[in-house]
N, C-alpha and C positions, 0 to 999 in steps of 0.2 A: 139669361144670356151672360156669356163669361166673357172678359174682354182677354180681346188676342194679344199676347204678349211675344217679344224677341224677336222678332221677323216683319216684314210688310209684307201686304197683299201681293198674290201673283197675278191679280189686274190690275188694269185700272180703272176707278171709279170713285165715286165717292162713299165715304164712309163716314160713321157718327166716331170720334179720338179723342182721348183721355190725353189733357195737352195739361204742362204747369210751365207756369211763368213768375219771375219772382216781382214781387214788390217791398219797398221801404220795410215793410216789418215782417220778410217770411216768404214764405214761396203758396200759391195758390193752384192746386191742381182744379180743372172743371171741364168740361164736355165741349165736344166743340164739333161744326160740319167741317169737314176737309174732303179734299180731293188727295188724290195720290195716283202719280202717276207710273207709271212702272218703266217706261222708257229711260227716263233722267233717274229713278230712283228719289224724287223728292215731295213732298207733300205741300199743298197749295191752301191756303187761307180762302174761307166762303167768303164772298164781298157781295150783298145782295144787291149794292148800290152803284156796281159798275159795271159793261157791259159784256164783260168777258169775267163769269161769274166768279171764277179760280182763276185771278193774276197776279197773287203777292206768296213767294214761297215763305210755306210756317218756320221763323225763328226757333220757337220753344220747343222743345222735344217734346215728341209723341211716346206716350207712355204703354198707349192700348189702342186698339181700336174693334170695330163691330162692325159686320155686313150688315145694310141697311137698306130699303129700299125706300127714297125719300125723290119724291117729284119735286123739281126746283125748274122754273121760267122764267 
């Protein structure tokens, strides 16, 4: 699978995203679950720990992302 570059998804749902965020020596690309919503145009941080699972919009730019089908309760 190739990851989708330049555009967001035309739904919404959640997706496996190629996010990078920088730290003290460099910038760290890595994989990550998001939501994305198509309404607002903005992508939502997984939080498995709070009850509304996607409530913090992603800071770090989304680089890629991949259709997935991932069961999350």
């Amino acid at each position: 699978m190739d990851w989708i570059t330049g555009r967001n998804p035309e739904v919404s749902g959640t997706y496996l995203v190629s996010s990078e965020f920088y730290v003290a020596n460099g910038k760290r690309v890595f994989p990550y679950v998001a939501y994305y919503n198509e309404a607002d145009e903005k992508w939502y941080k997984y939080n498995p720990f709070s009850e509304k699972l996607f409530d913090e919009p992603m800071e770090s730019p989304v680089l890629g992302w991949i259709e997935v089908s991932i069961l999350i309760m």
